[in-house]
N, CA, C and O atoms as a printed pandas DataFrame, in Angstrom:
     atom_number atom_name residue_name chain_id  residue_number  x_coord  y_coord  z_coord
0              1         N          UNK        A               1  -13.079   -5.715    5.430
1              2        CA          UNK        A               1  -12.591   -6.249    4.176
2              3         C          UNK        A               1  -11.605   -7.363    4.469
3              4         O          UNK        A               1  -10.906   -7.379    5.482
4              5         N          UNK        A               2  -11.591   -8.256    3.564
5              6        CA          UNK        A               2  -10.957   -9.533    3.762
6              7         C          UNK        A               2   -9.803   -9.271    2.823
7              8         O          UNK        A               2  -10.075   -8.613    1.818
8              9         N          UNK        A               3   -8.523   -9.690    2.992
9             10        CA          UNK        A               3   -7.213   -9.792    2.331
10            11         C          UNK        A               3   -6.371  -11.113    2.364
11            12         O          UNK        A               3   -6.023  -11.873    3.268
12            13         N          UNK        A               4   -6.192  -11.077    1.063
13            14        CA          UNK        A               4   -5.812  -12.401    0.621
14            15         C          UNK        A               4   -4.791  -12.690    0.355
15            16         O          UNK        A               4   -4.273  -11.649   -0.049
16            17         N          UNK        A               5   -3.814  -13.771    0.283
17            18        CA          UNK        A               5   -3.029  -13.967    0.455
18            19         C          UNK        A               5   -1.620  -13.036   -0.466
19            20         O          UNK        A               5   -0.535  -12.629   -0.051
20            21         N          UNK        A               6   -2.161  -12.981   -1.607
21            22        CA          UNK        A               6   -1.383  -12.295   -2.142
22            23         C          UNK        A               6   -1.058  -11.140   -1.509
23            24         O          UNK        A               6    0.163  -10.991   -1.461
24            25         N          UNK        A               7   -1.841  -10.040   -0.873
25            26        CA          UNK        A               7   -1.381   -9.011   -0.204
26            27         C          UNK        A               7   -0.292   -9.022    1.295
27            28         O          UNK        A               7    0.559   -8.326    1.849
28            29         N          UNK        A               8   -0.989  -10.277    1.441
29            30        CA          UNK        A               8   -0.135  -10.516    2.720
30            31         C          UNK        A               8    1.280  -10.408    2.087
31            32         O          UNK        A               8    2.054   -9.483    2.335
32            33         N          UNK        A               9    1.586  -11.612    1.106
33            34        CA          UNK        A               9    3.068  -11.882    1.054
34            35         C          UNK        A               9    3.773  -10.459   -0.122
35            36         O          UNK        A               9    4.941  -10.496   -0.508
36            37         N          UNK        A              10    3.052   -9.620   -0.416
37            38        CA          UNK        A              10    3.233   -8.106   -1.075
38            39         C          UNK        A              10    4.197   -7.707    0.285
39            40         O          UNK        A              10    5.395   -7.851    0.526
40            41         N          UNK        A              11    2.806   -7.010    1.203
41            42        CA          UNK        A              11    3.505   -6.980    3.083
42            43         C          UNK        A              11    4.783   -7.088    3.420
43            44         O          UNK        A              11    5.560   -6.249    3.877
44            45         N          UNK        A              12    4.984   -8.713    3.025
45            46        CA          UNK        A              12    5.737   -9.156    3.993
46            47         C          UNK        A              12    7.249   -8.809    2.835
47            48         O          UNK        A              12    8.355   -8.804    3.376
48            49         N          UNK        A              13    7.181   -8.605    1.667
49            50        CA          UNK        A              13    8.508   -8.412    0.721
50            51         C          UNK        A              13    9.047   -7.221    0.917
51            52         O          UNK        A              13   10.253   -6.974    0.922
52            53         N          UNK        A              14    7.998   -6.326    1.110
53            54        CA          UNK        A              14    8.283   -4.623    1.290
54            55         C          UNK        A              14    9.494   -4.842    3.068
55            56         O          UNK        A              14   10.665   -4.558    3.320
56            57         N          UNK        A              15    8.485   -5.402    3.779
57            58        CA          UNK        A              15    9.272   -5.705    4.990
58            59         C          UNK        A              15   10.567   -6.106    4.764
59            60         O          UNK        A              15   11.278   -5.179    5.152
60            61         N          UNK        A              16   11.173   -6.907    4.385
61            62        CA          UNK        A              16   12.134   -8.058    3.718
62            63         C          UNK        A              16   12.744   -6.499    2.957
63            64         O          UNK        A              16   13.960   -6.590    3.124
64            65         N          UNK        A              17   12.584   -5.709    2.525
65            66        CA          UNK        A              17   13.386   -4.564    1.956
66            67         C          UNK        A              17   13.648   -4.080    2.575
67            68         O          UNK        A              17   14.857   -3.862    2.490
68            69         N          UNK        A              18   12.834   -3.292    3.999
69            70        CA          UNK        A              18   13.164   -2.458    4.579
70            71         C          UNK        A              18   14.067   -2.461    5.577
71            72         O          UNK        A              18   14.578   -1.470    6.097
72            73         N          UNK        A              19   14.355   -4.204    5.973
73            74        CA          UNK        A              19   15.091   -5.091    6.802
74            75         C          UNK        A              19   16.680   -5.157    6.189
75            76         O          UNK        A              19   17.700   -5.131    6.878
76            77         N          UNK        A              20   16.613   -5.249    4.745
77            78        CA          UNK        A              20   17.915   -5.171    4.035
78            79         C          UNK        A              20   18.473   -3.734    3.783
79            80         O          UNK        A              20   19.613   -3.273    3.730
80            81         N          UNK        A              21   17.177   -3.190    3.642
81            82        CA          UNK        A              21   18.192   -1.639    3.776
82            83         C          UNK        A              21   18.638   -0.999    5.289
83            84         O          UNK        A              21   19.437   -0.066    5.378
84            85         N          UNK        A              22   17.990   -1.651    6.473
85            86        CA          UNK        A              22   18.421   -1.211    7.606
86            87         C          UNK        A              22   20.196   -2.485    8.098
87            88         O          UNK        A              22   21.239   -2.137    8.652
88            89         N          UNK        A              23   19.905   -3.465    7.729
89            90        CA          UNK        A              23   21.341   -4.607    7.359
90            91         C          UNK        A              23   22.209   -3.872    6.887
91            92         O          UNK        A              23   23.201   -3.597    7.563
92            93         N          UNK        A              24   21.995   -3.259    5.296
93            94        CA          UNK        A              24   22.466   -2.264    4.746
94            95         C          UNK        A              24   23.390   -0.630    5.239
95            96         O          UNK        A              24   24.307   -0.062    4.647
96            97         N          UNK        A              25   22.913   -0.382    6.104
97            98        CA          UNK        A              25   22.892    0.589    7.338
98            99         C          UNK        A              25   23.890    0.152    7.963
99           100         O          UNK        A              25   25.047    0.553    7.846
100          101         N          UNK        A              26   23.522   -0.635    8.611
101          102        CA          UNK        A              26   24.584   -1.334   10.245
102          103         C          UNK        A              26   25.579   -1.907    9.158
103          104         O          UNK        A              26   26.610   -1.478    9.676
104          105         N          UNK        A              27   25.983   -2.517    8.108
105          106        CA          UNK        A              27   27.055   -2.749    7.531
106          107         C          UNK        A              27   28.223   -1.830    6.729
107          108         O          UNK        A              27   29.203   -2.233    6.104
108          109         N          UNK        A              28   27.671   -0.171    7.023
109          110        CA          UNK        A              28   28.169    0.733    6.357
110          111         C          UNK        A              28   28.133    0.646    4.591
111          112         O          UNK        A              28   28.901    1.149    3.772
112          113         N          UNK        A              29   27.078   -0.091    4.423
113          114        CA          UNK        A              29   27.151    0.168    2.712
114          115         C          UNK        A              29   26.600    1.482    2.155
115          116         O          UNK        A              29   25.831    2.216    2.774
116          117         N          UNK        A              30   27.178    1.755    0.639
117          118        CA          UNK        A              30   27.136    3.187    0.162
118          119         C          UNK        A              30   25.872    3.183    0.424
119          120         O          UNK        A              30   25.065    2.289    0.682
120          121         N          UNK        A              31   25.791    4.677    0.288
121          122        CA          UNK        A              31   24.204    5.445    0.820
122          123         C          UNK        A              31   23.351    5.196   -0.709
123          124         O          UNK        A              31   22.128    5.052   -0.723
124          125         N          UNK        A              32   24.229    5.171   -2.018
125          126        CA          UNK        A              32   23.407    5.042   -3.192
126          127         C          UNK        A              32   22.602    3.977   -2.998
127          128         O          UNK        A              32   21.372    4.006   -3.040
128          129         N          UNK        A              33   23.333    2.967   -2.770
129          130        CA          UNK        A              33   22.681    1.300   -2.494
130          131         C          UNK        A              33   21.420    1.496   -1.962
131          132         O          UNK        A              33   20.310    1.235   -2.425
132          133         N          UNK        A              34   22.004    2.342   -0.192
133          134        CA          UNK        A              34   20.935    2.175    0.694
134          135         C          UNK        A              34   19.596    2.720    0.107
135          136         O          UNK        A              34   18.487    2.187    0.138
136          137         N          UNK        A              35   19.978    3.935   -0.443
137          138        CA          UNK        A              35   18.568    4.447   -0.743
138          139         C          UNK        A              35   17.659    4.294   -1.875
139          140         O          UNK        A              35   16.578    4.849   -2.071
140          141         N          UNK        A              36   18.529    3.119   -2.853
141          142        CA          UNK        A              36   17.747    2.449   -4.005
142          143         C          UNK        A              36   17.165    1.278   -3.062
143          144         O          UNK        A              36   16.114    0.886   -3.568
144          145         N          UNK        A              37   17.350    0.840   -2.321
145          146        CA          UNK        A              37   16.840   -0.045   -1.871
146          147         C          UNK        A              37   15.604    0.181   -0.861
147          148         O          UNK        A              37   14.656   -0.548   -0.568
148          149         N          UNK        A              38   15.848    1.020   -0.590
149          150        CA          UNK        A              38   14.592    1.807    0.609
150          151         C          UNK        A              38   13.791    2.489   -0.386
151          152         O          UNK        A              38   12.619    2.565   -0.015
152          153         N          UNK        A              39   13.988    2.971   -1.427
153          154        CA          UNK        A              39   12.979    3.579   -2.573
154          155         C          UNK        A              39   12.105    2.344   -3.394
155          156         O          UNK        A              39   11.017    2.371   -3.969
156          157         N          UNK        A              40   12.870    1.510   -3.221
157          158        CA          UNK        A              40   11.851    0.032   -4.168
158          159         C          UNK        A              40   11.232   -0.200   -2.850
159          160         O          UNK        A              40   10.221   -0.886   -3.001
160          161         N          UNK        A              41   11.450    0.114   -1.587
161          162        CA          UNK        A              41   10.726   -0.383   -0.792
162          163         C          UNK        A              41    9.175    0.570   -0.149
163          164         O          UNK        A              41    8.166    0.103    0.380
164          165         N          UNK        A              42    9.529    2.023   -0.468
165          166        CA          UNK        A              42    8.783    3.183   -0.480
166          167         C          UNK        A              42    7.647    2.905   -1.959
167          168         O          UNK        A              42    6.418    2.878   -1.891
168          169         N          UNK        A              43    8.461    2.730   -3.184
169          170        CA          UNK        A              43    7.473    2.674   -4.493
170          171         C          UNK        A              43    6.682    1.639   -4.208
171          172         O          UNK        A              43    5.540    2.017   -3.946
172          173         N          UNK        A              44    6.847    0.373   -4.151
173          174        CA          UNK        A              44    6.058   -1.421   -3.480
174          175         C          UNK        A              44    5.094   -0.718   -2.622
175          176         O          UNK        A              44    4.022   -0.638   -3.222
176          177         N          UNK        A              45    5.044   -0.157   -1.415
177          178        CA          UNK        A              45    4.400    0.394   -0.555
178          179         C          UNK        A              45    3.354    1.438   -1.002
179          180         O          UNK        A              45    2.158    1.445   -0.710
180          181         N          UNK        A              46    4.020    2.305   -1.753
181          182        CA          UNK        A              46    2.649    3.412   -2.456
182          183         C          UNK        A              46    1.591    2.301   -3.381
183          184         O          UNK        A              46    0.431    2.060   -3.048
184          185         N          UNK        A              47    2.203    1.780   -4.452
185          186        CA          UNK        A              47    1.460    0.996   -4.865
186          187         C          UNK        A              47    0.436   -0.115   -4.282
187          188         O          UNK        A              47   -0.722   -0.210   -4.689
188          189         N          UNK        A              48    0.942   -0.865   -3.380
189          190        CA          UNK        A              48    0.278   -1.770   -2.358
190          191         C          UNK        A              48   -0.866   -1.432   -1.858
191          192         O          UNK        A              48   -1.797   -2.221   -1.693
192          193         N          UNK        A              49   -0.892    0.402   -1.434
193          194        CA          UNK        A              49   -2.082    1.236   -0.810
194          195         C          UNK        A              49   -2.654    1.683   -1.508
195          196         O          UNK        A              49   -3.612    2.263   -0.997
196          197         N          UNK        A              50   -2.581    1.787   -3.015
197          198        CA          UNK        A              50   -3.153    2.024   -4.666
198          199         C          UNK        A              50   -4.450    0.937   -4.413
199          200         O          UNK        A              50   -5.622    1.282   -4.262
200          201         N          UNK        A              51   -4.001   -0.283   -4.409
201          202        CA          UNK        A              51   -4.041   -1.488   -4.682
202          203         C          UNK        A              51   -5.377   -1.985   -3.676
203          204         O          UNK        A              51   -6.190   -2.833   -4.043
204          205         N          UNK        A              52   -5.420   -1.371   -2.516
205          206        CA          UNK        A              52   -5.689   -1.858   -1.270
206          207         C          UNK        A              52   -6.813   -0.858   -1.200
207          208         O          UNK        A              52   -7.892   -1.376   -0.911
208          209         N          UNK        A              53   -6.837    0.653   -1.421
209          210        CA          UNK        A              53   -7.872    1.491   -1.413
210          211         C          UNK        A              53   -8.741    1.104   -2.827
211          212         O          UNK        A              53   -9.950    0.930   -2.673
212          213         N          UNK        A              54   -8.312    0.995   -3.868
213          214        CA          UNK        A              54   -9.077    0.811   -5.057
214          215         C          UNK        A              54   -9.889   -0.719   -5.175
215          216         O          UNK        A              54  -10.813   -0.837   -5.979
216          217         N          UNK        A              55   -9.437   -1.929   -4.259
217          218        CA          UNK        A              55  -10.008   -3.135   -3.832
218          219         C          UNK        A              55  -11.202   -2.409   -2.830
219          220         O          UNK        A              55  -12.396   -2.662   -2.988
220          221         N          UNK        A              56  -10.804   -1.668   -1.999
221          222        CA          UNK        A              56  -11.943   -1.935   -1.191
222          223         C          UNK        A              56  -12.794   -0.425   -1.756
223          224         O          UNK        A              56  -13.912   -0.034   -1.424
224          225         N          UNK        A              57  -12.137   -0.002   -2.393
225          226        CA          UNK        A              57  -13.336    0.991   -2.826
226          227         C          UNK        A              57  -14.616    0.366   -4.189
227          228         O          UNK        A              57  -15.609    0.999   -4.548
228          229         N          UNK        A              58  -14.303   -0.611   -4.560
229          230        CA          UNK        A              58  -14.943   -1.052   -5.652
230          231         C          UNK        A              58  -15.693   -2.015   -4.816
231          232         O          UNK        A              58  -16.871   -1.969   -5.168
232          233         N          UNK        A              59  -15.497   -2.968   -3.747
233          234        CA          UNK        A              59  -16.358   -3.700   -2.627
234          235         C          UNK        A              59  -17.327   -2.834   -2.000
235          236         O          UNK        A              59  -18.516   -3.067   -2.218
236          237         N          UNK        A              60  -16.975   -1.794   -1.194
237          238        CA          UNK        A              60  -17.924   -0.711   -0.741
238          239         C          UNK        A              60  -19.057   -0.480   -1.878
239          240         O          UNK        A              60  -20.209   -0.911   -1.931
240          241         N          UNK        A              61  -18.357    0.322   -2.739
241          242        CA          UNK        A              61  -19.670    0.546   -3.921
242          243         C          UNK        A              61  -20.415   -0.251   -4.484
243          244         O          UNK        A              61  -21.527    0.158   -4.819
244          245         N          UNK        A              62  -20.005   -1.739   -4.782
245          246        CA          UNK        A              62  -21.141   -2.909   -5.061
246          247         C          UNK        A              62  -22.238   -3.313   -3.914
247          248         O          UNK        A              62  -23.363   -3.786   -4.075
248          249         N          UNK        A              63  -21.469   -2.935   -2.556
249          250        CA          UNK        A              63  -22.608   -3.204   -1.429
250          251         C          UNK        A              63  -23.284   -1.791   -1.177
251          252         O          UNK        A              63  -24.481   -1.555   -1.010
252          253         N          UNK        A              64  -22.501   -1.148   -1.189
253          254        CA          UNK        A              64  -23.291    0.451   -1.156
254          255         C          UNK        A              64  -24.859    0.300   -2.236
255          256         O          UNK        A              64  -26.016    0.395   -1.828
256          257         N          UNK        A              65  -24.435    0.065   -3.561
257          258        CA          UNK        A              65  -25.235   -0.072   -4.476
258          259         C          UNK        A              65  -26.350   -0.836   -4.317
259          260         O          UNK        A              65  -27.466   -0.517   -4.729
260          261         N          UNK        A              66  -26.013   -2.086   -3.584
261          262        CA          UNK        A              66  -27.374   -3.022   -3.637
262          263         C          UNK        A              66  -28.233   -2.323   -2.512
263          264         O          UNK        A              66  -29.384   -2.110   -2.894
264          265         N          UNK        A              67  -27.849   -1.727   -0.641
265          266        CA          UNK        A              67  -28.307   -1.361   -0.424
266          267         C          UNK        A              67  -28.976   -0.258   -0.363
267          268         O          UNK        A              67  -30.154   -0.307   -0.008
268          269         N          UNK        A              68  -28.107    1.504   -0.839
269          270        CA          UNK        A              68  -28.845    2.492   -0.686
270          271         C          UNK        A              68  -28.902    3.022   -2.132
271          272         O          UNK        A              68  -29.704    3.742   -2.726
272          273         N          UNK        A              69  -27.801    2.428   -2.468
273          274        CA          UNK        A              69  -27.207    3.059   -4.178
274          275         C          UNK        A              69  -26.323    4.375   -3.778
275          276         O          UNK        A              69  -25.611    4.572   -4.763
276          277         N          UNK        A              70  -26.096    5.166   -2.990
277          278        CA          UNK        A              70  -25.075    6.117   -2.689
278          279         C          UNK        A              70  -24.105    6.130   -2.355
279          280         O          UNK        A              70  -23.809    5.790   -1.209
280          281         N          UNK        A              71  -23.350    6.482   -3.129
281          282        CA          UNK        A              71  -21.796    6.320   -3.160
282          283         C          UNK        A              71  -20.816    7.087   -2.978
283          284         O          UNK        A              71  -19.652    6.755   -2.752
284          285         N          UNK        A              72  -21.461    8.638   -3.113
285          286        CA          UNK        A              72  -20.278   10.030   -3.299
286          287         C          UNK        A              72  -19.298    9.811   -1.893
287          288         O          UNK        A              72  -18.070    9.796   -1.814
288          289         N          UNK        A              73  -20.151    9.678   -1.015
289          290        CA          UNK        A              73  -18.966    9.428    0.086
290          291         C          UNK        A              73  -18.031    8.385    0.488
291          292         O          UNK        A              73  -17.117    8.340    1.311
292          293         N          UNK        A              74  -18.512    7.598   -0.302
293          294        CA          UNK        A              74  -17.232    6.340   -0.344
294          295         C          UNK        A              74  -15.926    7.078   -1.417
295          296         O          UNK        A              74  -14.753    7.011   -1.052
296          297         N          UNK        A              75  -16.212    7.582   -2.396
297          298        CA          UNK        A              75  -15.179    8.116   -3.521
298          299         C          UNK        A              75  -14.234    8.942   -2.900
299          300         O          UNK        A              75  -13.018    8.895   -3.088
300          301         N          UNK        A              76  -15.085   10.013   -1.847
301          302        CA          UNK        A              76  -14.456   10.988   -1.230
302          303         C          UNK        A              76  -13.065   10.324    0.239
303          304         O          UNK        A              76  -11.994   10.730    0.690
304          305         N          UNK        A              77  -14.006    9.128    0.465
305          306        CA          UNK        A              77  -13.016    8.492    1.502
306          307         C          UNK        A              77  -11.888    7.980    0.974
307          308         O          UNK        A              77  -10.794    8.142    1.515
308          309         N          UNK        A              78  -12.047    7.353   -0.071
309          310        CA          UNK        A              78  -10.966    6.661   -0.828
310          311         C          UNK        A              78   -9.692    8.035   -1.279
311          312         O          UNK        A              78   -8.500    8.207   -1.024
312          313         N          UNK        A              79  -10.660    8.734   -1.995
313          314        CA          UNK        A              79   -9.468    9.993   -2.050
314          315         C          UNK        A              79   -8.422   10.769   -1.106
315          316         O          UNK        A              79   -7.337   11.344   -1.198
316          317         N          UNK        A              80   -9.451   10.424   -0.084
317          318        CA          UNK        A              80   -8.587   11.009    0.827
318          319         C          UNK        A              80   -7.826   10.210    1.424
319          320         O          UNK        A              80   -6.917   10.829    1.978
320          321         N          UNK        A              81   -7.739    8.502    1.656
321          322        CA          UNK        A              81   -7.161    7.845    2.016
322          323         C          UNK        A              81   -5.636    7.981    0.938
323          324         O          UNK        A              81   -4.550    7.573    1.349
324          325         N          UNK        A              82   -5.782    8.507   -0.218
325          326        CA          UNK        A              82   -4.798    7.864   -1.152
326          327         C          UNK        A              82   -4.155    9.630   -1.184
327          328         O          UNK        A              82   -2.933    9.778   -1.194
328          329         N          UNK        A              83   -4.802   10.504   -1.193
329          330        CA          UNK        A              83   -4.164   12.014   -0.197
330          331         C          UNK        A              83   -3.188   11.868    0.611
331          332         O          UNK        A              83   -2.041   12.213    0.328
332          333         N          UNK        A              84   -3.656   11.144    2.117
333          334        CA          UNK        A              84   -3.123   10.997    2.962
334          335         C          UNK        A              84   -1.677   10.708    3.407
335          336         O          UNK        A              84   -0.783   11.273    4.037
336          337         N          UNK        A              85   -1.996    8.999    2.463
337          338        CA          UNK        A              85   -0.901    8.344    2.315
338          339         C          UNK        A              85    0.424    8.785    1.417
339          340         O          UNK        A              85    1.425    8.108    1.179
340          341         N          UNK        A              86    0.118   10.105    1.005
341          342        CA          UNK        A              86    1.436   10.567    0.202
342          343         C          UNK        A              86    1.880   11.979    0.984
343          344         O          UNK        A              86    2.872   12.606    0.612
């Protein structure tokens, strides 16, 4: 699967959070701060893999479709990918 730019720079913001809440860290700022800031960076991230399994699960099934038409096991992969990840 191919990913486009928008996901990249999604990526790279979550990063850019997780970088300010570890800054955050080494500067002794309150822990409330720290961990609102590492939680927008945890929520961005669940969503992103929402985002990323449900893209390529809807690609799979249009090519699935033209060639065999069977799909149950693509649904089941996706589920479990989005299982996993929590």
């Amino acid at each position: 699967m191919e990913y486009d730019q928008h996901v990249k720079n999604r990526l790279k913001r979550i990063v850019g959070q997780v970088k300010d809440g570890l800054n955050m860290i080494e500067q002794g700022e309150n822990c409330r701060e720290i961990v609102t800031q590492l939680s927008a960076a945890h929520s961005a991230l669940n969503q992103e893999i929402e985002v990323m399994v449900s893209t390529n699960l809807e690609q799979c099934v249009r090519e699935s479709i033209k060639q065999d038409g069977k799909t149950e096991n693509l649904v089941k992969e996706a589920i479990d990918l989005l299982v996993k990840s929590r």
